[in-house]
N, C-alpha and C positions, 0 to 999 in steps of 0.2 A: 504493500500500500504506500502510494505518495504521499509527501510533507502535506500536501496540499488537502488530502481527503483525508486524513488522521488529524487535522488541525480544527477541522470546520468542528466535527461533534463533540470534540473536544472543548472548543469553544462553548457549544450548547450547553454540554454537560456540567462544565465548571464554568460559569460564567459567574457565580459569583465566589470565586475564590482567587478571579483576578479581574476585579472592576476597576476599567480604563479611567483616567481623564475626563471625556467625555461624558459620562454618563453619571458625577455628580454631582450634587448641591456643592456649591466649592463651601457661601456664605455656614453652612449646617455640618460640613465638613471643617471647618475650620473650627468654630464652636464645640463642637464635639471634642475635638482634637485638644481645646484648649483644658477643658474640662477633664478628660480622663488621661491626658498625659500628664497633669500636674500630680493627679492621684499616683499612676504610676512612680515618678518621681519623687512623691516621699517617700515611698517602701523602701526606693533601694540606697536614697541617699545614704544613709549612715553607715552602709559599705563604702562611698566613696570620703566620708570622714575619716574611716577609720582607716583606709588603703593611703590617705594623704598626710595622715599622722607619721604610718610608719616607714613611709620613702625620704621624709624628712632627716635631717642630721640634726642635733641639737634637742629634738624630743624626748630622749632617752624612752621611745618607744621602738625604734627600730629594730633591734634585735628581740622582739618579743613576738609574739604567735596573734594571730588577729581574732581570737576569741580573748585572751587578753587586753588588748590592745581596746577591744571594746568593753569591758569591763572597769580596766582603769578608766575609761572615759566615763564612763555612769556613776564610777566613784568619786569622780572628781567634781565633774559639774554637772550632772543629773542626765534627764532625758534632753533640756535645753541643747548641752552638749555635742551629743549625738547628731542632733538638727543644724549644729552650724552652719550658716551661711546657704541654708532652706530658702527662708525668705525671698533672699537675693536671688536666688538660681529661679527659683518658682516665677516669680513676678519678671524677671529678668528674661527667663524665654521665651516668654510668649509672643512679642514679631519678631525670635531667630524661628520661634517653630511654623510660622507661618509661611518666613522665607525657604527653609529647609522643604517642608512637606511639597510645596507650590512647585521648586525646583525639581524635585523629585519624581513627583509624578509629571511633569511636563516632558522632562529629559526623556523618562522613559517610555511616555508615549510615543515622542518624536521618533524613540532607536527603535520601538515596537514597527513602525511602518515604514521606517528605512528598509530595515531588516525583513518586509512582509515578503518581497518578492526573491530574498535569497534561497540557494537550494543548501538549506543546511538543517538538523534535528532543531526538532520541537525547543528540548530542554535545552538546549546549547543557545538556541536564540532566545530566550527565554533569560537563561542565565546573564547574556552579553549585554541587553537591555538595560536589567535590572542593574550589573554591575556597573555602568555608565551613568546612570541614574544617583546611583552612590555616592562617585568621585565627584559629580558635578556638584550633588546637594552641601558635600563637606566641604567644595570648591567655595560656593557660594555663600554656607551660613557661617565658614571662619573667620571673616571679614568682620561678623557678630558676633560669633561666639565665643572669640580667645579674649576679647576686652573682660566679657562676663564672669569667664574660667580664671582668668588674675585673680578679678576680686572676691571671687567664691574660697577659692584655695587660699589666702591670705585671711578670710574671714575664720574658714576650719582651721588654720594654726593657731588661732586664737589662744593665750595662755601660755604658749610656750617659752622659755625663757629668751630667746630670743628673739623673737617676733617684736614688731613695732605695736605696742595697743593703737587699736581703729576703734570708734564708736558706731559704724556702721559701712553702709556699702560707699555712701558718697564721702564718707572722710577716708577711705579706701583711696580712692580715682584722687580726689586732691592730692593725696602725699604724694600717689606714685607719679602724678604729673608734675610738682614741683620739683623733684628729685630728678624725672627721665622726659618728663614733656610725655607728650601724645604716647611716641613710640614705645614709652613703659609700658602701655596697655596691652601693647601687643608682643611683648615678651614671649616667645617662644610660637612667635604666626609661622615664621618658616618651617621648623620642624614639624609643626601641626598641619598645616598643608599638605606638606610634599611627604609626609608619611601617612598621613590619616586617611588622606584619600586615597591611595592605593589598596589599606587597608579596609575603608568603605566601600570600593569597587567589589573587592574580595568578597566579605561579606554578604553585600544584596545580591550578587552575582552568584554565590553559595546557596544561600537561601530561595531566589528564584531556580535554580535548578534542580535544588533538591525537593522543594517541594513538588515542582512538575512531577520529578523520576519517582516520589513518595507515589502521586495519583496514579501515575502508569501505573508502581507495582500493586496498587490494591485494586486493579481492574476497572479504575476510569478512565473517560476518554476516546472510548472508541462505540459505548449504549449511551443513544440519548436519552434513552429511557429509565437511567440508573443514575440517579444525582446525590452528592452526599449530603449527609446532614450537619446539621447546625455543631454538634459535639465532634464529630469527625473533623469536619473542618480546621475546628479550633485543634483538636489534637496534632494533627499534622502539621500547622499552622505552627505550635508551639515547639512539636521538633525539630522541625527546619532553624525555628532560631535558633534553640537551647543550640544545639549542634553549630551554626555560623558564632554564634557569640564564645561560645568556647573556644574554636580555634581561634578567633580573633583576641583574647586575649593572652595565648603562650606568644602569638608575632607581635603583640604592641606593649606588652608590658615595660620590657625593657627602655624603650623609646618613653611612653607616658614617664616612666621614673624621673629622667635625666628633666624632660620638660616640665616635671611639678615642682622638683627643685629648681629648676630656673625660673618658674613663674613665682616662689614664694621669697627666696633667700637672696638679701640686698648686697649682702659684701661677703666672699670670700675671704679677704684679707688682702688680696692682689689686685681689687680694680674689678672693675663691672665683671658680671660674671654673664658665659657666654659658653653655648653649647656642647665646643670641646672643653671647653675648661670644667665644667660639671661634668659630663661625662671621666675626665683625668680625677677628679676628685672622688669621684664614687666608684671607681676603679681603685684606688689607692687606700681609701677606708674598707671595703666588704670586698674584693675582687670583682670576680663576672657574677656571681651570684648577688652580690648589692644591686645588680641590676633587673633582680628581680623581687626584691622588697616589695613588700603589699601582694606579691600575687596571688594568694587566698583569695584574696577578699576582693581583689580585680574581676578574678575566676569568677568566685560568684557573682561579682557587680555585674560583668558582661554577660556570662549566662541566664543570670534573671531577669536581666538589661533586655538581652536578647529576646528572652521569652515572651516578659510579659510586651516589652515595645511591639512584637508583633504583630500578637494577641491581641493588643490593644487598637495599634494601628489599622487592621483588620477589620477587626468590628467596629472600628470610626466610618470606614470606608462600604461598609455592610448598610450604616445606617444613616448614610449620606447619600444614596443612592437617588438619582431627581424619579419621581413618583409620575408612573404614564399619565 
């Protein structure tokens, strides 16, 4: 059977396990979006507290185990704690997540009908879409996002002895702009860039293929008369991510390390500090495995990350659909 007749019932069959661009409410879709990714967002944050503690030097958290690491933080300054720099991030996303999602789905529409008339697999065009779709949306919303990620990560070191005390998100942005101007915002844009988005390519590019190859092997795709349900969806839905967000966090840990210490820590003792130079530093304190400080708690940030983001994203897109 051709690309071309395996495609079509497939279309029927899963039509909504991949709703296009087109077909919804952008206004209801964004709304939605704003409302259950914030949800999303608190759960896993205090993974991301607690993964930014212990990449840090001067915490005297580092060499401790990340069920720990969350413990002393409950001991110390309660569940507040734990929340740090909540606020900021929650309120703070909402037009990068507008610009990221809008990006996202457009890109991938675009490669979806680029790609209609080539002779290539299902899931492979499916995959190359998606992963395009990825690198562009991380292209586009780090422009917004690494400003936010400074002040987030500065706000969770809060406490530590050598951290500068901040009273909030905007006496954040003043210090760091009187001290570095604009460009302190953007502390560690390059490395976030040009790594992130290969690894976001990766990623949606993983997860659109693998879910395809999931529907193949459970016998979708080819009966239009055999559609899944609401709990299948979600299931598959959520292994495709758990599985992309996992691998995605053994390739970027190391990377995220070097870049939260350069987004939180003002002086080495040598002058502005600067990507090789943190990397030569956390090379010389823990060896190669300093390079993977926090990974626990990355692990499960990105896998839960993974899951429920797509989970959720999903069923944004489920229920944005424009109504005949």
């Amino acid at each position: 059977m051709d690309s071309e007749t395996a495609t079509a019932p497939q279309l029927a069959t899963l039509a909504d396990t991949d709703i296009n661009w087109d077909r919804l409410d952008k206004a209801r879709f964004h709304i939605i979006g704003a409302v259950l990714f914030t949800v999303q967002s608190a759960l896993i944050h205090p993974t991301a507290v607690v993964k930014t503690r212990m990449q840090v030097a001067g915490s005297g958290l580092s060499q401790m185990g990340g069920l720990s690491v969350f413990r002393h933080i409950l001991r110390s300054d309660g569940i507040p704690g734990i929340f740090r720099g909540f606020g900021t991030s929650a309120v703070g996303s909402l037009p990068g997540r507008v610009l990221a999602l809008t990006s996202l789905e457009l890109s991938k529409d675009m490669m979806l009908k680029y790609t209609q008339g080539l002779n290539m697999p299902e899931a492979t065009r499916v995959g190359v879409a998606n992963g395009f779709a990825g690198m562009v949306s991380n292209l586009v919303s780090c422009v917004y996002f690494v400003p936010l990620d400074v002040v987030c990560q500065r706000l969770m070191v809060q406490g530590i002895p050598w951290s500068k005390p901040c009273t909030g998100p905007f006496d954040v942005i003043r210090k760091v702009i009187k001290v570095e101007g604009v460009c302190g915002m953007y502390r560690g844009f390059g490395l976030t860039a040009v790594t992130q988005s290969p690894a976001q390519a990766l990623w949606w590019g993983a997860y659109g293929a693998a879910q395809h190859m999931i529907w193949r092997n459970l016998g979708y795709g080819d009966n239009m008369d055999k559609k899944p349900s609401h709990m299948e969806m979600v299931a598959v839905q959520a292994t495709a991510g758990f599985a992309a967000g996992a691998c995605s966090s053994v390739i970027t840990t190391p990377i995220d390390t070097v870049k939260t210490r350069l987004q939180v820590i003002d002086d080495y003792g040598v002058g502005r500090p600067s990507v090789l130079k943190t990397a030569k530093t956390l090379l010389r304190e823990d060896g190669w495995k300093g390079f993977y400080r926090g990974f626990g708690p990355r692990f499960l940030n990105m896998s839960f990350y993974g899951t429920t983001m797509i989970v959720t994203y999903e069923i944004i897109k489920r229920s944005s659909v424009k109504q005949p």
